[in-house]
N, C-alpha and C positions, 0 to 999 in steps of 0.2 A: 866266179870260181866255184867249181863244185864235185870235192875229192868224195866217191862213194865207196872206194873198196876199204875195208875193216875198218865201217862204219862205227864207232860207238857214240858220235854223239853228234846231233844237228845243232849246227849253229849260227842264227842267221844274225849278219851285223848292218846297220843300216847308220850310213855314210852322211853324214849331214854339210858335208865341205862343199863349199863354190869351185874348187878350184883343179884341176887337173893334177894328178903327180905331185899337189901342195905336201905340206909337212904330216897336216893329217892324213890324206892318200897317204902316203910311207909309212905312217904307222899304221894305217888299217892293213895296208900289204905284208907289213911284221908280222902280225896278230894272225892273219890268214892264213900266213903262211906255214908259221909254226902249227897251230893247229891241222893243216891237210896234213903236213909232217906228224901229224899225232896219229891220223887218221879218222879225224873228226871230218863229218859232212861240211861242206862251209856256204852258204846261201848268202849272195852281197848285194846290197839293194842300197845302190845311190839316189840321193833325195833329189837330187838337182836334175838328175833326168827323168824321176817317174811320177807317174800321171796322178796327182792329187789334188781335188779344190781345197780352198779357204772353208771350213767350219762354217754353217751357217745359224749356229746356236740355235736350232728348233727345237732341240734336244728330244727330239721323237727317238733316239737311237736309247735314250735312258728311262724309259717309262716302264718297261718286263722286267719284273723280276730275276734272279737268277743269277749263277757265277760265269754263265757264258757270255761274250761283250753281245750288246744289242745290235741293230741293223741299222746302218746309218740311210736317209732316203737318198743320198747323192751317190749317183750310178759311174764312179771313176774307179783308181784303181786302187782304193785305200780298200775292199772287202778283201780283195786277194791277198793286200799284206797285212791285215790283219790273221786271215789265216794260215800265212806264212809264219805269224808271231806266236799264234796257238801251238802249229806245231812243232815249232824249232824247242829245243831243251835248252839252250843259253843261247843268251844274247850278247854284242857287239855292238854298243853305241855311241858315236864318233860325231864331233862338233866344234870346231874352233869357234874363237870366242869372239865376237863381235860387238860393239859399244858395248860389255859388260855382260854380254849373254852367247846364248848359245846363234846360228843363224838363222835369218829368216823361214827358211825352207824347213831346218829343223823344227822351229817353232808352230809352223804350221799344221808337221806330222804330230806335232805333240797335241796340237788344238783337235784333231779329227782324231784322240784317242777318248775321245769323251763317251764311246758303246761301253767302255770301261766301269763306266760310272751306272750306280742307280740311283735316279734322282724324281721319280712321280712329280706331278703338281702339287703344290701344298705341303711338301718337305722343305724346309727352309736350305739344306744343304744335303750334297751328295754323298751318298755311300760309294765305296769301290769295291767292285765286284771279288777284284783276287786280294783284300786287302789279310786274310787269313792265310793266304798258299802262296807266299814265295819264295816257291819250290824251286825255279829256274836260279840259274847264274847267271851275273854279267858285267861284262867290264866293259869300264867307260872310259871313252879317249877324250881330250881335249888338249888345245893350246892356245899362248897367248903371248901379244907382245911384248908384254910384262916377262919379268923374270920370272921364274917357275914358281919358287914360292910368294911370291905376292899374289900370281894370277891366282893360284887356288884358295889364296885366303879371304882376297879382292873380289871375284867375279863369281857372277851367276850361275855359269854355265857346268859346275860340276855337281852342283846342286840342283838345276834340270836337269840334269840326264841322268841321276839320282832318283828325281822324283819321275822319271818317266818311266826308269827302269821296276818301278814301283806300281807303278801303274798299271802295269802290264803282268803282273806276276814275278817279278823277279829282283834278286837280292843281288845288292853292288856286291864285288869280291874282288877289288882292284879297280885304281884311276891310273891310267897313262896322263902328265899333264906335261905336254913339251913348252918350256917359256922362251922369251927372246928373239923370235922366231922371224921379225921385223927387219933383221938385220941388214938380209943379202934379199935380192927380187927371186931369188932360184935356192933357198935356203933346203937345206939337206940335213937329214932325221941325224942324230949323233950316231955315232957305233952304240956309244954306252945305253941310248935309249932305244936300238933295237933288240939289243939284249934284255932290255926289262919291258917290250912289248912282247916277245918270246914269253919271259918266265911266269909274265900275268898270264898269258893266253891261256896256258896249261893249265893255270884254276879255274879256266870251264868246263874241263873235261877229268878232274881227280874225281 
């Protein structure tokens, strides 16, 4: 989806769900939506269909110095969303919760954010490049079978996407956490919860 007339602000959201039209789909289609209704850019990049290897910890991607992410040696499609991530102004990052975390697929966008890092041989731990500038906004979706508030207090997963949104340059300004969500095989977003994917949206673009 991608609204460009009276463009003020790009925003790319990167979809971490398995699942077609699942609960997270319907709130990331909230969040979109409202924002094209804003007239924000809106750039959407589902994990489950695009093309990224597994990390292969060489860490040759974190040896240059510098605030710009390193280069990773593995030739897929992670250079292009990285520089999709450079130039979006907020972010959108979306992950239902799975054994207590965020998913697989997620987790793996998260392992190949490691150009992020500057880490030489011989430094016992790494630096992060944007850990000074973030500048960006963004909000983060998640949900769980759990009740709402236990999932947020219980599980991982808002706390990665937290730290990823961190990672990256960018300052949380809002969590969507839908709970209970286990109930029906075809479970469907609340009214009341797309109203408050609506009113998050809009803190990426004040």
């Amino acid at each position: 989806m991608d609204n460009r007339e009276n463009v003020s602000t790009r925003v790319l959201v990167i979809n971490g769900s398995y699942r077609d039209d699942g609960v997270t789909d319907q709130a990331v289609a909230s969040v979109t939506e409202a924002l094209a209704d804003a007239g924000a850019a809106v750039d959407v990049v589902c994990l489950r269909d695009y093309p990224i290897e597994f990390c292969l910890n060489c860490r040759e991607c974190t040896q240059a110095p510098g605030a710009q992410p390193g280069r990773c040696v593995l030739d897929d499609g992670m250079h292009a969303l990285i520089d999709r991530i450079e130039r979006a102004q907020a972010l959108v990052l979306a992950s239902p919760t799975n054994f207590g975390s965020v998913t697989a697929v997620f987790k793996r966008f998260m392992e190949r954010l490691v150009p992020y890092a500057y880490w030489p041989w011989g430094r016992p731990y790494p630096q992060f490049r944007k850990r000074h500038a973030l500048a960006k906004k963004a909000l983060l979706i998640s949900s769980s079978a759990a009740p709402g508030w236990l999932g947020r207090w219980l599980y991982g997963s808002p706390r990665q996407l937290g730290m990823t949104a961190k990672t990256i340059g960018a300052r949380p300004v809002g969590l969507l956490f839908t709970g209970a969500i286990a109930l029906s095989p075809d479970a469907r977003l609340s009214a009341r919860a797309r109203r408050r994917a609506r009113r998050l949206a809009l803190r990426l673009i004040d």
